[in-house]
Backbone as JSON, one array per atom type, in Angstrom:
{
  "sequence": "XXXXXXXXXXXXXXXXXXXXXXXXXXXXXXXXXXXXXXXXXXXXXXXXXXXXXXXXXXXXXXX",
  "N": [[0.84, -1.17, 0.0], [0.68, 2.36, -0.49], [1.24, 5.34, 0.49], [0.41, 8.69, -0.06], [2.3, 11.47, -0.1], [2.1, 14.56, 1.52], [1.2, 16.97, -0.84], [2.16, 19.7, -0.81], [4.61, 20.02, 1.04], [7.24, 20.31, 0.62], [7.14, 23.28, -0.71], [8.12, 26.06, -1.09], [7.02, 28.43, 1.18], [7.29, 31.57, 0.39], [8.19, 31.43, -2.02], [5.61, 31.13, -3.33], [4.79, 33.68, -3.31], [4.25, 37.02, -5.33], [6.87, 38.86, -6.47], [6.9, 42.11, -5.74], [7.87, 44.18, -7.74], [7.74, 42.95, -10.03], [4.55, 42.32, -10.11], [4.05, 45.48, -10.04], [5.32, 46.06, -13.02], [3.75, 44.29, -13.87], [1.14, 45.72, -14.34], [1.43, 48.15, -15.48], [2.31, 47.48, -18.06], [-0.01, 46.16, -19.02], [-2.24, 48.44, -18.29], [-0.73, 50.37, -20.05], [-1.25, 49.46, -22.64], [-3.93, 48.97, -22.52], [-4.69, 51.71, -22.65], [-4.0, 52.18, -25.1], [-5.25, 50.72, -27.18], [-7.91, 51.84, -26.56], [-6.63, 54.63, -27.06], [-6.24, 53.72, -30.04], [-8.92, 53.45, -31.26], [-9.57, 50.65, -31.0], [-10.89, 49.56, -28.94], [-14.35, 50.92, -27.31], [-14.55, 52.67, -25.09], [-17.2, 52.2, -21.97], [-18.99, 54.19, -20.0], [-18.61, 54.72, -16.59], [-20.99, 55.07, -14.97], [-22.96, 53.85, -16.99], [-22.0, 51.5, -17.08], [-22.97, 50.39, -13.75], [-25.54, 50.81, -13.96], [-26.44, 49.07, -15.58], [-25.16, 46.75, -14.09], [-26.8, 47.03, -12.03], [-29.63, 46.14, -13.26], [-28.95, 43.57, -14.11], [-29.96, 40.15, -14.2], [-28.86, 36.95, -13.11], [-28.55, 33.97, -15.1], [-31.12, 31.64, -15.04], [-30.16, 27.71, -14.28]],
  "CA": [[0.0, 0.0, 0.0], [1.56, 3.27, -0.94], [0.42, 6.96, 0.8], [0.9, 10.18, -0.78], [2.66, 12.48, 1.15], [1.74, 16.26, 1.37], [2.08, 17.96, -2.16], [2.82, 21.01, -0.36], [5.33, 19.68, 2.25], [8.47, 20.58, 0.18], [7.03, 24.1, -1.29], [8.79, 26.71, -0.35], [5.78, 29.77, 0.91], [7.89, 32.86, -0.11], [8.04, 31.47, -3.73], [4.1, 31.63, -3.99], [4.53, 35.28, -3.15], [5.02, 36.94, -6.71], [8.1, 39.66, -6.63], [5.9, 43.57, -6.06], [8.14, 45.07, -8.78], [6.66, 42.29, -10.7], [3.18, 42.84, -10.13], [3.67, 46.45, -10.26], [5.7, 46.14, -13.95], [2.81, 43.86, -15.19], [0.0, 46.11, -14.15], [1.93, 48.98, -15.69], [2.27, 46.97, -19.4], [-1.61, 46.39, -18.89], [-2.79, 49.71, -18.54], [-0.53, 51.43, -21.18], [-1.91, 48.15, -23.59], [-5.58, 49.57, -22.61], [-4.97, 53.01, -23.28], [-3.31, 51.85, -26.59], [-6.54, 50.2, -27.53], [-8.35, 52.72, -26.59], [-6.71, 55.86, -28.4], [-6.69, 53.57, -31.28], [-10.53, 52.85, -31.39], [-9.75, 49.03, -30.96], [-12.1, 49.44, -27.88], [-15.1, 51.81, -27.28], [-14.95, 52.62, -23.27], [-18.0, 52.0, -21.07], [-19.52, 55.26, -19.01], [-18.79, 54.0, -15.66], [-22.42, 55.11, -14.38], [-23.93, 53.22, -17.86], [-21.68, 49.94, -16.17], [-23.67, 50.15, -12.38], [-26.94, 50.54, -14.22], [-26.39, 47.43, -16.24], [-25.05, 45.85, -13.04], [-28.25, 46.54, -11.41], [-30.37, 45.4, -14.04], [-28.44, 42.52, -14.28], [-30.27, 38.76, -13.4], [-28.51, 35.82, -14.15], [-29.65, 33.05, -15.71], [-30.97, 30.21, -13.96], [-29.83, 26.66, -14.97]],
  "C": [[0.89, 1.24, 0.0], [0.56, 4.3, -0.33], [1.06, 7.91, -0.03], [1.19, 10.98, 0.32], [1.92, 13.8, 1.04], [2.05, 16.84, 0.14], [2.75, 18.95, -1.51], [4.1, 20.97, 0.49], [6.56, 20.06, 1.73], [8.23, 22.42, -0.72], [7.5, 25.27, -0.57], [7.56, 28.19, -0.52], [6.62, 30.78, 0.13], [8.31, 32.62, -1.63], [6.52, 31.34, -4.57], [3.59, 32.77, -4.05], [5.21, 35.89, -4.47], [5.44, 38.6, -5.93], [6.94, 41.21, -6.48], [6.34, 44.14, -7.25], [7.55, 44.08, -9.85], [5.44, 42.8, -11.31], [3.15, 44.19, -10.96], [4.19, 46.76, -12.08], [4.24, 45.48, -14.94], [1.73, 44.74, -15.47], [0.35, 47.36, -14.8], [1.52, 48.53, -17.26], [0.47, 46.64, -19.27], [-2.2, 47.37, -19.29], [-2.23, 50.23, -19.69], [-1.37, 50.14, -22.23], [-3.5, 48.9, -23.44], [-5.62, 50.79, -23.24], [-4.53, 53.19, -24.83], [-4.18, 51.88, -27.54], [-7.59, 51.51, -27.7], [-8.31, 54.38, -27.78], [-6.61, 55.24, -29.7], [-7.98, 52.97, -32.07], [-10.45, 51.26, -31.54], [-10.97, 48.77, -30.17], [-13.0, 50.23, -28.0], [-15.3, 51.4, -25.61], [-16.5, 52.68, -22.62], [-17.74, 53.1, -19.83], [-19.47, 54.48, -18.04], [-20.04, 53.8, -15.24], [-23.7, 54.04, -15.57], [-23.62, 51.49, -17.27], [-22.66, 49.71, -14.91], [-24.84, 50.48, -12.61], [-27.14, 49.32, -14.92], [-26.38, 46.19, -15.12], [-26.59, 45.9, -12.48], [-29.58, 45.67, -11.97], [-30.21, 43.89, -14.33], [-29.19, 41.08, -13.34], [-29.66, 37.89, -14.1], [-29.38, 34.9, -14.13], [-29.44, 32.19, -14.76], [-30.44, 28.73, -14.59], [-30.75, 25.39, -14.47]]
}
């Protein structure tokens, strides 16, 4: 009979923590990528206040 040990038992926590300059580099390439889109009419932005009337209106479907 064979057990499985702990997957986690050899993972080291402080390498599931991702790097801040990281984060903060990806979230940086993100945004300019949106506003990219944006000034080149790839997108058409959403009135925040036309978004939280949609949300309200919003029912989902049942299954």
């Amino acid at each position: 009979m064979s057990v499985m040990s702990d997957p986690t038992a050899n993972v080291d926590s402080d390498a599931l923590e991702p790097d801040p300059n990281d984060v903060e580099n990806a979230w940086a390439t993100e945004i300019e990528r949106r506003r990219r889109e944006i000034r080149e009419g790839m997108v058409k932005p959403i009135p925040g206040n036309e978004v939280r009337r949609k949300l309200r209106a919003w029912k989902p479907r049942e299954r």
